[in-house]
N, C-alpha and C positions, 0 to 999 in steps of 0.2 A: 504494500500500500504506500503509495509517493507522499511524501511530505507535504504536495499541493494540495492533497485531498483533506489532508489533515487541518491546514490552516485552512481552506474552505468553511469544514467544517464548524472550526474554531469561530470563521466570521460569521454562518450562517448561526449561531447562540448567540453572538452579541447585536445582531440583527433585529432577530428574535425579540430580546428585550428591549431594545428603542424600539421596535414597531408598535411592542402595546403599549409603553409609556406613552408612546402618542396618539394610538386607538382610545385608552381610556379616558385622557383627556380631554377625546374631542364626545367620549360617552355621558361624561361626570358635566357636561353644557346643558344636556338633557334635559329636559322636565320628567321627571319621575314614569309619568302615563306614556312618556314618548319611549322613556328606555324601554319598559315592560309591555308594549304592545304589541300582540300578533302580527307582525307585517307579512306574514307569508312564507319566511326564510324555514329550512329544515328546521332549524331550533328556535321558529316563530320567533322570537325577536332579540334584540341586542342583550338584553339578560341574557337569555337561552343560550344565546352563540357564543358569550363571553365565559358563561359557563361551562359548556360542550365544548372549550379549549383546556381549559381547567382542569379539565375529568379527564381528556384524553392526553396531556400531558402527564397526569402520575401514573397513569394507567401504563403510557410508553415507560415512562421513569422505575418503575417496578419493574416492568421487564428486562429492562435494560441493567438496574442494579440489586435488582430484588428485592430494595427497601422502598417505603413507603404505600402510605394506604391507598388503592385500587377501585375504586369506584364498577358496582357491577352493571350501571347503565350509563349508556351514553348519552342519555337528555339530564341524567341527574342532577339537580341544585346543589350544587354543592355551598355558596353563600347566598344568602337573601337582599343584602345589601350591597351598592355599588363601592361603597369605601372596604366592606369586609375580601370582596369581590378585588378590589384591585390590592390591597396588601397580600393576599393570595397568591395574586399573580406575580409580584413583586418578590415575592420568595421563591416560589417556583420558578420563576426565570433565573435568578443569581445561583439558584441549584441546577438548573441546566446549566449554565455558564458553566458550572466548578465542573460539571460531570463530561461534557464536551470537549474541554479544555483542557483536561486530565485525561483524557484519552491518549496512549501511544499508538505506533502503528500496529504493534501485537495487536490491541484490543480490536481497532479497528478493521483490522483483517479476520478477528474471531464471527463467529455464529451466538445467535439469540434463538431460544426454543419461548413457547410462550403457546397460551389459551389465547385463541381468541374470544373477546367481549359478548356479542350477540350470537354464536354457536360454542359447540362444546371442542372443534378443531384443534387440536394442538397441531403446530407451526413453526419450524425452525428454517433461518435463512440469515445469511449474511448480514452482520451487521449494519456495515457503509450504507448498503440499498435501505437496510428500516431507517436509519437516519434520514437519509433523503427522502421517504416518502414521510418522515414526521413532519420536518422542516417545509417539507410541499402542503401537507395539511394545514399547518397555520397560516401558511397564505393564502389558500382558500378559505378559509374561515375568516379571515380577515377582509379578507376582499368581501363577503357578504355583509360584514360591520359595515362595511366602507358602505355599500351600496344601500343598506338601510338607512346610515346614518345623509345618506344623500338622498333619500325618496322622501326620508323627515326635514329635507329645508333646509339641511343642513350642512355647515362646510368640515368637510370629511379631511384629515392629514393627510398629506404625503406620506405614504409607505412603501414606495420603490427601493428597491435593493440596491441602485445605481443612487439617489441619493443619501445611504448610508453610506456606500463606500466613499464617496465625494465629502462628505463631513469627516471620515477617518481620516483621510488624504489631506483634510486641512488642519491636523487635529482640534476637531471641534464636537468629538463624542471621544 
């Protein structure tokens, strides 16, 4: 496993965490009924999806290192409120950070077994790839924040990957 894939990796966790530091930002504008209303999205609305990141984060996070609690669905509330909701997330991301970034190429090059959530599957495959398909999940997920948060009227943050790097390059994250 090439040392570029590693530091990819390493950028796509600190990505990660400025992209919902500034999802949550532009959620915590909200008015209460705006955040929590069905808009239609998989996980109806920007609670739901801020949630069903959440959940699917420790869920990978256990698989990945065995520890921490696993949530057995994937709509689960895991917080009710937007502040409990974003200090949540604020933790969980600095422990992806430490758990990404501690990775060598050994590990990177190992295999993950794991249950799938909504069957009984057991599942084993290359590390690198579940990472990428994590780090691909929350951009979809986020992209549907995005796009709630813009059918609600409202001005949604830049979340492009191209302007994270552009901010590293000046060091300005």
């Amino acid at each position: 496993m090439s040392g570029l894939l590693k530091k990819h990796f390493d950028m796509l966790a600190r990505y990660n965490a400025w992209a919902n530091v500034r999802l949550f930002e532009a959620a915590g504008n909200l008015p209460d009924a705006d955040y929590r209303a069905d808009r239609g999205a998989f996980f109806r609305s920007v609670h739901g999806t801020l949630n069903h990141l959440l959940v699917t984060d420790r869920v990978w996070m256990r698989r990945f290192t065995g520890e921490g609690d696993a949530p057995d669905r994937l709509d689960a509330i895991l917080c009710e409120s937007l502040d409990e909701l974003r200090r949540a997330r604020e933790m969980e991301d600095a422990r992806i950070v430490r758990y990404v970034t501690g990775l060598d190429k050994a590990a990177l090059a190992g295999v993950i077994t794991y249950r799938r959530v909504s069957t009984p599957e057991v599942l084993t495959q290359p590390l690198a790839p579940a990472l990428a398909h994590w780090f691909n999940h929350h951009a979809h997920h986020r992209g549907q924040v995005h796009a709630l948060l813009t059918g609600l009227g409202r001005q949604a943050p830049e979340l492009d990957l191209l302007i994270f790097q552009r901010l590293v390059d000046r060091g300005l994250v």
